[in-house]
VEXTORBA-294845 format. One record per residue (C-alpha): x, y, z. Coordinates in steps of 0.25 Angstrom, whole numbers, padded with zeros to 4 digits, always signed. Layout:
XYZ ...
***
This chain:
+0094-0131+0107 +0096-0125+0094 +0108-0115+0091 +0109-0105+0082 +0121-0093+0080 +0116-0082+0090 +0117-0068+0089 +0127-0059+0099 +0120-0057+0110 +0109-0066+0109 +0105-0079+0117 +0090-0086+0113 +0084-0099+0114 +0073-0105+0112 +0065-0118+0119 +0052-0125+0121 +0045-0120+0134 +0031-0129+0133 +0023-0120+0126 +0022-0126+0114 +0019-0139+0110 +0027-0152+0108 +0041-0144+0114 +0042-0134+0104 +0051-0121+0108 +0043-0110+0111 +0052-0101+0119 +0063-0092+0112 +0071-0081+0120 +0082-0072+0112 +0088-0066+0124 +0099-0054+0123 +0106-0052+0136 +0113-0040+0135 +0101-0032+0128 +0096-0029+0113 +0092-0019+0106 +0078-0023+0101 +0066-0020+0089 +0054-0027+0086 +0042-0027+0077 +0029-0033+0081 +0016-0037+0076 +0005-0026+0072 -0005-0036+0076 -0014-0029+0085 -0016-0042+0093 -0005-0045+0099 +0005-0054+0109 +0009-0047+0122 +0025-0050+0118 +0022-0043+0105 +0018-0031+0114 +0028-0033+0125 +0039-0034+0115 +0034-0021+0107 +0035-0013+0119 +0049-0018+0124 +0055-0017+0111 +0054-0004+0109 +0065-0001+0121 +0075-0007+0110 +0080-0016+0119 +0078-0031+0124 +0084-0042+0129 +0075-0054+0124 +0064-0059+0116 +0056-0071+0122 +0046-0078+0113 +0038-0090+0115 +0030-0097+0104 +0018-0106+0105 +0009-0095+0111 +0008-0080+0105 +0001-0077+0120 -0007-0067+0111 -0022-0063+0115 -0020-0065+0129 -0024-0053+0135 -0017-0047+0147 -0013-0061+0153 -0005-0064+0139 +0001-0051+0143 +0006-0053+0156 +0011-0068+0152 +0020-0062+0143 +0024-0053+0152 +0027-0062+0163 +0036-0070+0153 +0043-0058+0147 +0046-0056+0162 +0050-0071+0166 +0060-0071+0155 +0065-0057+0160 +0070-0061+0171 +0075-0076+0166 +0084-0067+0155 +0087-0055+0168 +0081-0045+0158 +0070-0034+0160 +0057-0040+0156 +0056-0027+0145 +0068-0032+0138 +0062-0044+0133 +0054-0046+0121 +0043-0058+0119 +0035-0064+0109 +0024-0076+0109 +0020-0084+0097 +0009-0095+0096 -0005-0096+0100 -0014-0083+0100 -0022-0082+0113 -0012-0092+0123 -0006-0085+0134 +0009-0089+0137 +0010-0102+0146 +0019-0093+0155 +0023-0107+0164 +0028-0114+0152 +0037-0101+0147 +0042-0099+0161 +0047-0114+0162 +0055-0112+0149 +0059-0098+0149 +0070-0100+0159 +0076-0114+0150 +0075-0104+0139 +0083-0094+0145 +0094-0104+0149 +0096-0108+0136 +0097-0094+0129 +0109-0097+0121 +0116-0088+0108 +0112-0101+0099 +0097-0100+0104 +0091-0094+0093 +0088-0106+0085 +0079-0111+0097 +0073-0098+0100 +0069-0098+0083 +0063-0111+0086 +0054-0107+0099 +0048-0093+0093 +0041-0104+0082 +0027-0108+0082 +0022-0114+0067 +0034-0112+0061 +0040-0124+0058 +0057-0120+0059 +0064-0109+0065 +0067-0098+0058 +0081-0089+0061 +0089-0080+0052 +0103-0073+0053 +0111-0063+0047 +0127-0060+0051 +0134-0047+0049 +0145-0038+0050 +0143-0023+0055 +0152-0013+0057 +0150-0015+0073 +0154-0032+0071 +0145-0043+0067 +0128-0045+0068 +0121-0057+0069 +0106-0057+0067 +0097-0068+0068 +0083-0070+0069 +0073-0080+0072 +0058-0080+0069 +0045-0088+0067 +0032-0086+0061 +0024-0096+0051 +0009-0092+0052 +0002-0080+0056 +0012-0072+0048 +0011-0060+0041 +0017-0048+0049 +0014-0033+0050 +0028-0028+0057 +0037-0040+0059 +0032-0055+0060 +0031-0066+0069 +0042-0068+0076 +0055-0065+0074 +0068-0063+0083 +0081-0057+0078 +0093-0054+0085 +0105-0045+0082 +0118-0042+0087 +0119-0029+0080 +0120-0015+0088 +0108-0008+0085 +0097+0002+0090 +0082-0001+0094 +0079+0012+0085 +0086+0006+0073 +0084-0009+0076 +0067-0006+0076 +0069+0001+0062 +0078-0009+0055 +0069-0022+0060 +0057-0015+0058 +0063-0013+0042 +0068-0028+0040 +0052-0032+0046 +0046-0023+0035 +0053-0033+0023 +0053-0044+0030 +0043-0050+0039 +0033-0038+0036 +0034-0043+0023 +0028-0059+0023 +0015-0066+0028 +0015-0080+0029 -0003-0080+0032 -0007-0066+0033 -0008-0067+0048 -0002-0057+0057 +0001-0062+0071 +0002-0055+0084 +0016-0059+0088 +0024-0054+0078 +0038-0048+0083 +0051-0046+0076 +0063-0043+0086 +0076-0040+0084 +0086-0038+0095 +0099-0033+0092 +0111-0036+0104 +0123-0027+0099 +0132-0039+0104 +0145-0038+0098 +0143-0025+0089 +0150-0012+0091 +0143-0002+0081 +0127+0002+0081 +0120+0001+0070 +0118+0013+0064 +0103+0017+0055 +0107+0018+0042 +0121+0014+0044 +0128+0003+0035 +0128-0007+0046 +0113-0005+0049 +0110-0009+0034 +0118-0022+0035 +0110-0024+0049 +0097-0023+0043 +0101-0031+0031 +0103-0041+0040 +0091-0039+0048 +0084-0040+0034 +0088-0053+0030 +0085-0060+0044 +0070-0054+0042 +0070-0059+0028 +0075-0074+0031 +0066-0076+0044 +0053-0070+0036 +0057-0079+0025 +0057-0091+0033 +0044-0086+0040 +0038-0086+0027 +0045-0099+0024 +0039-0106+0036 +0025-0100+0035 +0015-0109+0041 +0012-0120+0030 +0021-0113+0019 +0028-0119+0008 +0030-0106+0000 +0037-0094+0002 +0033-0081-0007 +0037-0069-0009 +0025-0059-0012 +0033-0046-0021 +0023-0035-0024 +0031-0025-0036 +0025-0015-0044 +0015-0009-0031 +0010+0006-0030 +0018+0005-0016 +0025-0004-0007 +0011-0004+0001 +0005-0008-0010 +0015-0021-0013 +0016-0024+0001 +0001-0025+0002 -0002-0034-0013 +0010-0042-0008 +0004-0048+0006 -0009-0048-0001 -0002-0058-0010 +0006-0066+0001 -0006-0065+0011 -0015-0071+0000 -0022-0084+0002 -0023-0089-0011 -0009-0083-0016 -0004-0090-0002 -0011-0104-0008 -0007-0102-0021 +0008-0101-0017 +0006-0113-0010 +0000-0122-0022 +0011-0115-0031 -0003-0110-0040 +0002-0097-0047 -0013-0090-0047 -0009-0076-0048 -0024-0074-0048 -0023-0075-0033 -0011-0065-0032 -0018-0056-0040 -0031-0057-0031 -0023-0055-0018 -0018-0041-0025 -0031-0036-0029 -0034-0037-0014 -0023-0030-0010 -0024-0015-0005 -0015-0010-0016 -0015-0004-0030 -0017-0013-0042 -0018-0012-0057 -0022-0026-0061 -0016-0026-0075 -0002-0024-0070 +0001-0034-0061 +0011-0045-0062 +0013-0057-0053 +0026-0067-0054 +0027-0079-0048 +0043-0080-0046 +0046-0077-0060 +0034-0080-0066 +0026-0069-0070 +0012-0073-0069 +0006-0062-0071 +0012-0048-0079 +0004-0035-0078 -0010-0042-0076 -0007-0054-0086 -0006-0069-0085 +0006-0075-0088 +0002-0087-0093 +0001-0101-0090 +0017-0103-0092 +0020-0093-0082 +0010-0099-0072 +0017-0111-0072 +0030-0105-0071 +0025-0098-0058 +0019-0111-0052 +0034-0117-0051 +0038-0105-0045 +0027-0107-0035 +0030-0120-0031 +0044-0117-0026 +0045-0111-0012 +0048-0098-0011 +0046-0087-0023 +0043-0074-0026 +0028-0069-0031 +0029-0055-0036 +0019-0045-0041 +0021-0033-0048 +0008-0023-0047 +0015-0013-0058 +0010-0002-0051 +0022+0006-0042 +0035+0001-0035 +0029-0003-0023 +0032-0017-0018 +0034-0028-0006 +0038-0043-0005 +0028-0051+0005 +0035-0067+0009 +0022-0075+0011 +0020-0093+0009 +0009-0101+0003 -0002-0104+0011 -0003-0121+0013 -0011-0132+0020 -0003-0131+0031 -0004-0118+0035 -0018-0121+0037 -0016-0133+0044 -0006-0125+0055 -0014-0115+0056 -0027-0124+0059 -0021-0131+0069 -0010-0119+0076 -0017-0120+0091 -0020-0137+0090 
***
């Protein structure tokens, strides 16, 4: 068992139940006992798990006790018997935990078109409530993974007027990545005093500049939850809207988001690059946001990152194909701080080469100015290697 500092309020855990191969844990609980205060966002992918649903529905009470998630089977495209299984977990658990069955959340991850192997959850679901422990979220990081290839957890401590608060959160995701709410998965935990009104708004915010705002392949899944359950433990004073403590809350909220879609981005399948995609200079924020997953989405930009090639050529196809307004002759384009291209003109041979060495570093900054507006967007995306095709053509054998 892996520990790791907890968060008032909180017991988790993680273990290996036999659903995945070769012993891997596959089975996380966060589990709340005196009740939460909870917001989720979830994936707009119109195919989609029954957790994604279940969770959707009992997250707008506002309040929950646990989140159960298994990994190694996404038990998505199953029909009504995928519904029921879920069900008749969600209902297991509730009863293991002495909660109402409404009061927990659930997620699956894995394999498209599987159904839950219910026998093997139910033999582990009852070890895994036994060994809930504050430390747990290090094991419960490792048992929501599926091709990621380490655990992923962030935390932030701070001092509000009603005491201290402790956030952390955990999350995985390395392929079939680019999110249109939230992102895969990812669990955050709170000992702030907060409303569901006010807690839906603030994650909802931090999701927009954070996981709303990378891809890793252009593929959006149909698993894809942010939660965030806030415990109260130990705090005197509500947070507020607008109030100076609320800002220092969602601050940190902020940052959590950041770090853990960084290290998504970080551990994209086969990645060995990490970019930022900056549009400046758009008619509108719509129009940046748009030119830049053009760019981060783009096949050849993504294989050009990876062979450290500076072709702006392919950057400025991928614009051109964008939904967005353009004038040729004033765009610009730099490669960390190589300008490779100013107002529609190469810069040279010089700075090309000066742009390559940027690009064989890890992580860098490719910005675009479109000299039309003040519009403009950052989009985290990675290079696109051997091995991503390799995982990929080999994920179910």
């Amino acid at each position: 068992m892996t520990s790791t500092p907890g968060v008032p309020g909180f017991l988790a855990g993680g273990l290996a139940s036999g659903i995945k191969k070769r012993g891997a844990k596959d089975l996380a609980l966060i589990f709340c006992p005196g009740g939460a205060t909870v917001a989720g966002v979830f994936t707009t992918n119109r195919i989609q798990s029954p957790a994604v649903r279940l969770s959707r529905e009992r997250a707008t009470r506002g309040r929950a006790r646990a989140i159960l998630v298994n990994s190694g089977c996404a038990n998505t495209y199953t029909g009504a018997a995928g519904e029921k299984d879920a069900r008749s977990i969600g209902r297991y658990a509730a009863r293991l935990l002495d909660v109402g069955e409404e009061e927990i959340l659930q997620s699956s991850t894995g394999v498209i078109g599987s159904r839950l192997p219910l026998s093997v959850i139910r033999r582990g679901l009852p070890r895994l409530v036994d060994d809930l422990s504050p430390g747990g979220f290090a094991d419960a990081a490792e048992a929501i993974l599926t091709t990621d290839t380490h655990a992923k957890i962030a935390t932030r401590l701070g001092r509000l007027p009603g005491g201290a608060v402790r956030l952390l959160g955990i999350a995985k995701g390395a392929g079939m990545v680019e999110p249109h709410m939230a992102t895969m998965l990812v669990y955050l935990a709170t000992n702030a005093r907060i409303g569901a009104p006010l807690l839906r708004r603030l994650l909802r915010d931090a999701c927009d500049t954070t996981f709303n705002s990378l891809t890793i392949d252009g593929c959006m899944s149909t698993s894809d939850t942010v939660v965030i359950m806030a415990s109260g433990e130990g705090h005197r004073e509500t947070l507020k809207p607008g109030s100076g403590a609320t800002r220092r809350f969602f601050k940190m909220l902020q940052e959590v988001c950041a770090d853990l879609a960084t290290q998504l981005v970080s551990d994209g399948e086969g990645a060995t690059k990490r970019v930022t995609v900056a549009v400046r200079g758009a008619h509108s924020d719509g129009d940046a946001r748009a030119a830049a997953y053009a760019v981060a989405n783009s096949l050849l930009v993504k294989t050009a990152i990876h062979g450290a090639d500076p072709n702006w050529g392919r950057i400025i196809q991928a614009l051109g194909a964008a939904p967005v307004r353009l004038a040729p002759d004033r765009i610009s384009i730099k490669i960390g701080a190589a300008a490779i291209l100013r107002r529609g003109r190469y810069a040279g041979a010089a700075v090309e080469a000066r742009a390559r060495r940027v690009m064989q570093g890890h992580a860098y900054t490719l910005l675009v100015d479109l000299g039309l507006g003040r519009g403009g967007a950052e989009v985290l995306t990675c290079d696109l290697s051997e091995a991503y095709i390799r995982i990929n053509a080999s994920y179910r054998t």
